[in-house]
C-alpha positions in Angstrom: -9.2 -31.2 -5.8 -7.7 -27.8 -4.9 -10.5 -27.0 -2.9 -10.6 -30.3 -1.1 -6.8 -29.7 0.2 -7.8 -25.9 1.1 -10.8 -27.2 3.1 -8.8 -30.1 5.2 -6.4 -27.5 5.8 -9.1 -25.0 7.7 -10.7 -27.5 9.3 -7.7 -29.6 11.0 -7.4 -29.0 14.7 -4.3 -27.3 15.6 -2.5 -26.1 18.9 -2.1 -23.1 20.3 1.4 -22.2 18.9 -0.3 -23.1 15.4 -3.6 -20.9 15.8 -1.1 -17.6 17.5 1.9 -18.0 13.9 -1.4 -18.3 11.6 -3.1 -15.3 13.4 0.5 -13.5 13.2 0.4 -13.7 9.8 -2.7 -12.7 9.2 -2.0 -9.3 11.3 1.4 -9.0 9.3 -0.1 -9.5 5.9 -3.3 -6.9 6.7 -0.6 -4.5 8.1 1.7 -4.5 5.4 -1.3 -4.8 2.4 -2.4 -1.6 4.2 1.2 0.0 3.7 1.4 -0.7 0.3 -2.3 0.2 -0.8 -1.9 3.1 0.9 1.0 4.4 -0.8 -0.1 3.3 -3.7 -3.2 5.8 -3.2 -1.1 8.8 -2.6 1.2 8.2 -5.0 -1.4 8.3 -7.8 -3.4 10.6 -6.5 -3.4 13.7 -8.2 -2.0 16.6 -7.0 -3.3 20.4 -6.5 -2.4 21.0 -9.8 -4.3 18.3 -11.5 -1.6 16.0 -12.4 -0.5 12.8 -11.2 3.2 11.9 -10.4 4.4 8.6 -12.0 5.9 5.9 -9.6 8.8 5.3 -11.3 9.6 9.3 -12.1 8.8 11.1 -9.0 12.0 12.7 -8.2 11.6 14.5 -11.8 8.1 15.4 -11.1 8.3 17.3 -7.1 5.7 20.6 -7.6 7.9 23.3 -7.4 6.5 26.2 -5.8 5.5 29.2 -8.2 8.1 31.3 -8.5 7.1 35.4 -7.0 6.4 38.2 -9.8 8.5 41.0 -8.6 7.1 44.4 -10.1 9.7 47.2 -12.0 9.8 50.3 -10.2 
């Protein structure tokens, strides 16, 4: 039955107006799935050091650069 509905949905006729806010939302959902997975690659991708930074910690987790060995003389 779910199906049914889903097909008489694509296959009504429908204006202009109708084809250009269905279109829209299309564009605005690929856009904004693109964001998000894209973020969501960086995020948990792991860095030059091997490790990767947890989503919900990353402000306790920013690489720090290595701090400079000054020799005795």
């Amino acid at each position: 039955m779910k199906w049914r509905t889903i097909a008489v949905l694509i296959s009504k006729p429908r204006t202009a107006s109708e084809t250009r806010a269905i279109a829209l939302f299309v564009i605005e959902f690929y856009i904004l799935s693109s964001i998000v997975l894209a973020s969501w690659w960086y995020r948990f991708t792991p860095t030059a050091s091997g490790t990767v930074i947890p989503f919900c910690c990353s402000h306790r987790f920013q690489e720090q650069e290595p701090e400079s060995s000054e020799s005795l003389s």
